[in-house]
Phi, psi and omega in degrees: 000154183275138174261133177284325203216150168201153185203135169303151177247125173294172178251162195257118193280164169255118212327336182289014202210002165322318191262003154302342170295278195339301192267012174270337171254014142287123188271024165310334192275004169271343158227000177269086240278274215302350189283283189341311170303290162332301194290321192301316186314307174329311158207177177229319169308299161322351211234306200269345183289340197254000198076354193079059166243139174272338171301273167325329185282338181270347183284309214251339160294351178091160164261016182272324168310303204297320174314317161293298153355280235242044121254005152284091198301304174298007143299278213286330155312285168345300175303311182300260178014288169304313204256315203264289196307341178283328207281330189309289228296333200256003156251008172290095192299154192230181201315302187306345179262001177277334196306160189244118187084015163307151176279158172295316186202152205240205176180113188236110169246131180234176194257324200230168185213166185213099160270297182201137156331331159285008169199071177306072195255033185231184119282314198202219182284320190302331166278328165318319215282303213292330174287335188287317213266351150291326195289301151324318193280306177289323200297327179270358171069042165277130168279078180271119153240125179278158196212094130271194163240141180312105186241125194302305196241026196001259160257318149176148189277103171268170190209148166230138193255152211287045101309330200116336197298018224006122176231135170271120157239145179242097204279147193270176188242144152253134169299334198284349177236037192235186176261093133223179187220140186265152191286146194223149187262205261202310161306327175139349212286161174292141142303118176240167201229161151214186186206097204336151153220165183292157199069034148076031173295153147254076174305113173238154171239141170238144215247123172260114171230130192262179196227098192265084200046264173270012215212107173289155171223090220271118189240122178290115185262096189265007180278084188211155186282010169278349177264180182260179163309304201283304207288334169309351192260003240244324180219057177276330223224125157274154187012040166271130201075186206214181156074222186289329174281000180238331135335294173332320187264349188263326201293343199275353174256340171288316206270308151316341220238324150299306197273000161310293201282341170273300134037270188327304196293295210295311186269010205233310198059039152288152174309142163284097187029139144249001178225166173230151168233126172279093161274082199090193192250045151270357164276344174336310179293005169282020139258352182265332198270322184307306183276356198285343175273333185248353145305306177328297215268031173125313212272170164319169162285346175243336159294346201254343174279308172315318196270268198341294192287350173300317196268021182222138179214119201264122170231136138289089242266336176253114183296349182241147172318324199298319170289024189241156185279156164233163173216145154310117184298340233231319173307324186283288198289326182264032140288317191242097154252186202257027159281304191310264176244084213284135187082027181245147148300053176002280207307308192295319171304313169299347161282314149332320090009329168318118174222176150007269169316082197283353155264008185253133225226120183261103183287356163277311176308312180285292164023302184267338182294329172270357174223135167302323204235109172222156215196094165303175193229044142199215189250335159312314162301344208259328193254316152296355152251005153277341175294299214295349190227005188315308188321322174303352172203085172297157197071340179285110168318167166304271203346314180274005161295114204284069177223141161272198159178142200256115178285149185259169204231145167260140197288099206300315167319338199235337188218027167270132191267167190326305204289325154300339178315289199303342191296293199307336170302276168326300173278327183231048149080355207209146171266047200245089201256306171344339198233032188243138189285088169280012172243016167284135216259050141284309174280110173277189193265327165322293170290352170280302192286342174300329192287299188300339182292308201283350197275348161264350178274326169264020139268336165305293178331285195319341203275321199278319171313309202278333211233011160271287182315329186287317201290331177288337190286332196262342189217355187129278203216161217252082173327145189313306186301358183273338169345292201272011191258147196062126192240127159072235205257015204256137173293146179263121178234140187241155169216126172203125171159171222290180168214085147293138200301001189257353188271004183026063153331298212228066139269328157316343184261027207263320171243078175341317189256008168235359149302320119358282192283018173248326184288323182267026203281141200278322162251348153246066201295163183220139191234139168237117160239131221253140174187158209172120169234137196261142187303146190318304174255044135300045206274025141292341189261336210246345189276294156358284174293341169305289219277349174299282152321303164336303187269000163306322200284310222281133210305326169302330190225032177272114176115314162306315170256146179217120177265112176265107187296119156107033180314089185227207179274356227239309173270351193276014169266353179244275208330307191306298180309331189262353179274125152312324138208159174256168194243151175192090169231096175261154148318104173296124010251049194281322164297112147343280187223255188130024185332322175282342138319300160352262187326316171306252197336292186323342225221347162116354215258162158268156229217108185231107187206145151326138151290065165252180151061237198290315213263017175261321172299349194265288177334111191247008192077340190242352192231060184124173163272142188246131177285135159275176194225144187266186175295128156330268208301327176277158207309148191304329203288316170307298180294305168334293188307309182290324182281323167331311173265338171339290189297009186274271184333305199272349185268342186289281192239067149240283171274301161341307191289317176324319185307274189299358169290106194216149188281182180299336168268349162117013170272132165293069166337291224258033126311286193297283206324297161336322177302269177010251155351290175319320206293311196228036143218017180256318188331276174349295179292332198246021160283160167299343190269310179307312183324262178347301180280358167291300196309326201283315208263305190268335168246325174268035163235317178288346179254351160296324180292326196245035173243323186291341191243342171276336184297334189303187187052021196074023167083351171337279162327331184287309206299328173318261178350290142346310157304307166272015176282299201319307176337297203272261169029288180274026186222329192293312168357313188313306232281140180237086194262108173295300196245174198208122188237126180225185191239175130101031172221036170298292179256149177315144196276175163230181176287114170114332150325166161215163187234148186239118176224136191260145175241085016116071159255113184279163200226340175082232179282339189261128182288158165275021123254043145267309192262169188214111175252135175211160168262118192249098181227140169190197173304152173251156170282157160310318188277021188075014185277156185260091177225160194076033166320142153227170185232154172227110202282121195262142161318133165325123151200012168178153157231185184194137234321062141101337140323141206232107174271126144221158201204166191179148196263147203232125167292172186237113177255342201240146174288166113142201171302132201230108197248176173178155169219158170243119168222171191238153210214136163350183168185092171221134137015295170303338231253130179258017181174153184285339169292002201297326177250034184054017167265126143227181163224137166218152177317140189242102173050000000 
């Protein structure tokens, strides 16, 4: 029989062992290795039966353990300890307190968050990013508050079934038996935000907070008896359902979510936000609810647009269209009434939104209409979403589109194995494995290689243990050969994420026998271990792994190849470390980032990857392989084939002879050097803390300055400001560069010369502190193009019946073909770039 309802009993700690609660609900113990250490002493069965959760691990040892523990003086010295170093680490000033003009306080909303395994709120990279950058944010001591939704059943559990197949269950979570602690009002009652809906409906949320070392994280529950049956379901699924249910979870995360955090403030007293981050455009509407409060206090709808976008900053997560949420406009508009978010202007909101297609409410367009400052998260991305968004400021080159890019960084702390920790401990003074001389003979190639041996080796363990259990759960009984499977001493390759068709899962399959003869080569054998979970309704992706397995199973290469069911963070803590190299090959330039060859490298693994995403930026020749990439435009089936044997071609006689190539101690000399090399010059760049402090420096620290300066005076500067967007918008049209003059090019110039050039410009209604007249010059293409630009700005300097000269002199620095043009462009203070409004003119021929 079925239980209708189930709810946790915590276990009653015994007062010497009181503050073992403190470090079990602080999820600091999710990357800080001596707690980690604690809780496993406790049981070690219990640590792996429990998932690595510690709430459940004191439940499930009993209390005749606990009894024991806590007569145990030197445990409980231990505990203490352990609790006065949590109380330091969360009262310590840290990098961030150094700073001068910082914001107080940040506001980071994601749809998904990746903490731990124990508090299954995720999918994929995109919630890894968002949990490595709060774990980062308390270690640097940013005043970061996170903002999700509560997912009952979070994303879904797979099991694959001896057909090969995906199968989805969604086991429900009790929060009460997760590390969270709910916000509570000042009477007792839980706090809740709500949120008008059409047909006189009511959405309520109740706000859940887990505590990620220094950094709250209040995540929205709609499962409360204040709901109806369906709205209670409403953030039961991450991303489960389509349409109006995922409209819901989004207005319930934007919108909600913003009124979370005044929530939060009013009962906590903590500050209220000055910068807000979309992390990806499902949060979007957290600008609509921002202006609909501050029309509450007076200002217009563009004034209130003004304020929003100084204090926002939108990162973009996706290289394709495909990958953006869209909504039916006509859904949207009978949604934001003005119950919902009261003084906003529907209409004007459905323009935020805007893409091609006029019934369709784009969440990435508002993602940039509501944010000053937006950032792909590498630097290849940062250049395939300005092309890709290019449209939004027309006339403007790609280059000059206003998306930066921040690469995103992995949290080192959280995805270092252990085993290298202590290495780096022991030899070189520190577990900070980012900060270590890995070329030092303090570390011999013996300790090195023993540390990768042992650490490929507990993931063989993990594996057999993951592919024993599937097989009893699916037959019964667990066959004799999972014994003997996966060898060792055999080079390891590991692939693992989610699968979608551009990440090409089974392009290793493409050609079946000579994969065959590399997984079974009798001297240089190679093993791949595989794992991945494809969206529910997704059934080309549940297909991919169907024939993926399917060929794993076949007796020649079964034990060589392996699909591990249930892809999380908890196993992904043996992969990344246990593997030799990682494998990645999407359809270029379709990876983002690509974040797990990160996690791989920190841990020492080599990187055999396509050049996309992290690894075109990275890739030095010496920490890994590059997949050559066939032409974008040729046919897929041809590009398969070609990149396919590439990746053959580099594992035959590349990575393989490297591996097994070994010295007179049985060591692989120019591997470990590579180890080497990875250790210390990938750790640094790919941490979360380098990630974290770009974001701190280049984007939150400039939209905190220009939400403070559009806010002073009673918002004065916005409403200014506001005005004169309206201003040039209806004027600039006017603008004319009649003539183009230029001086010092009678006889050819030389490098170092200079040239004078005036410009004859009408302005219409508009001044010349309005604008900005420049000079755009550099080498030319054959097709007349302009490239290697630079800009110069020419100077005021008369006007005469309603024409305006400016002029200025332009150095010659360069040798060759020498091209230019003039065009006029905004000019304001407020402005983070000159492309912001999509206005320019430029001289015509």
């Amino acid at each position: 029989m079925r239980a209708i309802r189930k709810f946790t009993v915590r276990t009653s700690l015994p007062e010497r062992l009181r503050r073992l609660e403190t470090l079990a609900s602080n999820l600091r113990w999710s990357w800080h290795e001596p707690t980690r250490e604690l809780f496993r002493e406790i049981s070690l069965d219990g640590w792996r039966e429990t998932g690595h959760d510690p709430v459940q691990l004191l439940g499930w040892v009993g209390t005749e353990r606990l009894a024991q523990l806590a007569a145990d003086d030197d445990f409980v010295a231990r505990v203490d300890a352990l609790a006065d170093d949590l109380d330091d680490y969360l009262s310590q000033a840290r990098w961030y307190q150094s700073l001068e003009d910082a914001p107080e306080s940040i506001a980071y909303f994601s749809p998904e968050f990746g903490i731990t395994s124990a508090l299954p709120q995720y999918s994929g990279g995109l919630g890894i990013l968002a949990g490595d950058h709060l774990k980062a944010a308390s270690d640097l001591g940013v005043p970061i508050v996170g903002v999700g939704l509560f997912y009952q059943a979070g994303y879904f559990k797979q099991a694959i079934s001896r057909e090969g197949w995906q199968e989805e269950s969604y086991p429900v979570l009790d929060p009460d038996g997760l590390p969270l602690t709910i916000l509570r009002r000042a009477d007792g009652t839980h706090a809740t935000v709500s949120l008008a809906l059409p047909g006189g409906r009511t959405l309520h949320a109740r706000i859940w907070q887990a505590t990620i070392g220094r950094v709250p994280l209040l995540l929205l529950d709609t499962n409360i008896h204040e709901n109806d049956d369906e709205l209670r379901g409403v953030a039961a699924r991450l991303y489960g359902g389509g349409g109006e249910h995922r409209l819901r979870q989004e207005l319930l995360l934007g919108i909600g979510g913003v009124r979370a955090l005044g929530v939060f403030s009013e009962l906590t007293g903590a500050p209220a936000p000055a910068v807000f981050h979309s992390n990806e455009g499902h949060a979007g509407f957290l600008g609509i609810e921002r202006m609909s409060q501050l029309i509450g206090r007076g200002l217009s709808f563009d004034e209130a647009l003004q304020v929003v976008r100084a204090g926002t900053v939108f990162t973009t997560h996706t290289p394709v269209p495909a990958g953006i949420d869209r909504f039916d406009i006509e859904l949207v508009r009978r949604h934001l009434t003005g119950e919902l978010v009261p003084g906003v202007d529907v209409e004007r909101v459905l323009q935020l939104g805007r893409e091609e297609d006029p019934g369709i409410f784009n969440m990435a367009q508002l993602g940039f209409s509501i944010a000053q400052r937006a950032n792909g998260v590498s630097k290849l991305h940062g250049a395939v979403s300005r092309s890709m968004f290019q449209s939004r400021w027309p006339g403007f080159d790609t280059v000059e589109v206003p998306i930066t890019s921040v690469t995103n960084g992995v949290h080192a702390p959280t995805w270092t194995s252990p085993v290298l920790k202590h290495l780096a401990e022991r030899e070189l003074g520190t577990l900070d494995t980012t900060r270590c001389d890995w070329a030092s003979d303090a570390v011999s190639d013996e300790t090195i290689w023993r540390a990768r041996t042992e650490m490929r080796a507990h993931l063989i363990e993990d594996a057999r243990l993951r592919t024993r259990r599937k097989h009893e759960r699916n037959e019964g009984v667990a066959p004799a050969w999972i014994d003997d499977m996966l060898d060792p001493e055999a080079l390891t390759i590991g692939f693992a994420r989610r699968v979608p068709t551009y990440k090409r899962l089974t392009l290793m399959l493409h050609d079946r026998d000579r994969l065959r003869a590399i997984l079974t080569n009798a001297e240089r054998p190679v093993q791949l271990v595989i794992a991945g979970k494809s969206h529910p309704a997704d059934e080309a992706g549940k297909a991919l792994i169907q024939e993926l397995v399917r060929f794993s199973q076949e007796p020649d290469v079964r034990g060589r190849i392996v699909f591990l069911e249930n892809y999380d963070i908890s196993m992904a803590k043996s992969l990344y470390p246990g593997c030799d190299v990682w494998l990645n090959n999407p359809l270029r330039p379709l990876e983002a980032c690509g974040t797990s060859g990160m996690k791989a490298a920190l841990n020492g693994s080599l990187n055999l990857s396509i050049l996309d995403g992290w690894w075109e930026e990275y890739f030095d020749g010496h920490n890994g392989w590059a997949i050559p990439s066939a032409h974008e435009q040729m046919d897929a089936a041809a590009r398969d084939a070609f990149e396919a044997n590439a990746l053959y071609e580099l594992i035959e006689h590349q990575v393989a002879p490297r591996f097994y190539d070994r010295d007179e101690r049985g060591l692989p000399t120019a591997w470990i050097a590579s180890i080497r090399h990875t250790l210390a010059t990938l750790s640094p760049g790919l941490s979360a803390e380098r990630m974290l402090g770009e974001y701190v420096t280049r984007l939150y620290a400039p939209a905190a300055a220009a939400s403070a300066a559009a806010l002073a005076d009673d918002a004065a500067p916005a409403r200014a400001f506001a005005a004169w967007t309206r201003r040039m918008r209806d004027a600039f049209g006017a603008i004319e560069v009649r003539h183009v003059e230029v001086d010092g090019v009678d006889t050819p110039p030389i490098v170092g010369d200079e040239v004078r050039v005036r410009a004859f410009v009408h302005l219409g209604s508009l001044t010349p502190e309005d604008v900005t007249v420049e000079v755009i010059a550099g080498s030319i293409t054959e097709e007349g193009d302009l490239r290697r630009t630079r800009r110069f700005a020419l100077e005021p300097a008369e006007v005469e019946g309603g024409v305006h000269r400016f002029e200025s002199a332009i150095p010659l620095a360069l040798a060759g073909t020498f091209g230019y043009t003039v065009r006029v462009v905004p000019r304001h203070p407020m402005l983070a770039s000159v492309a912001e409004l999509g206005l320019v003119e430029y001289a015509r021929g």
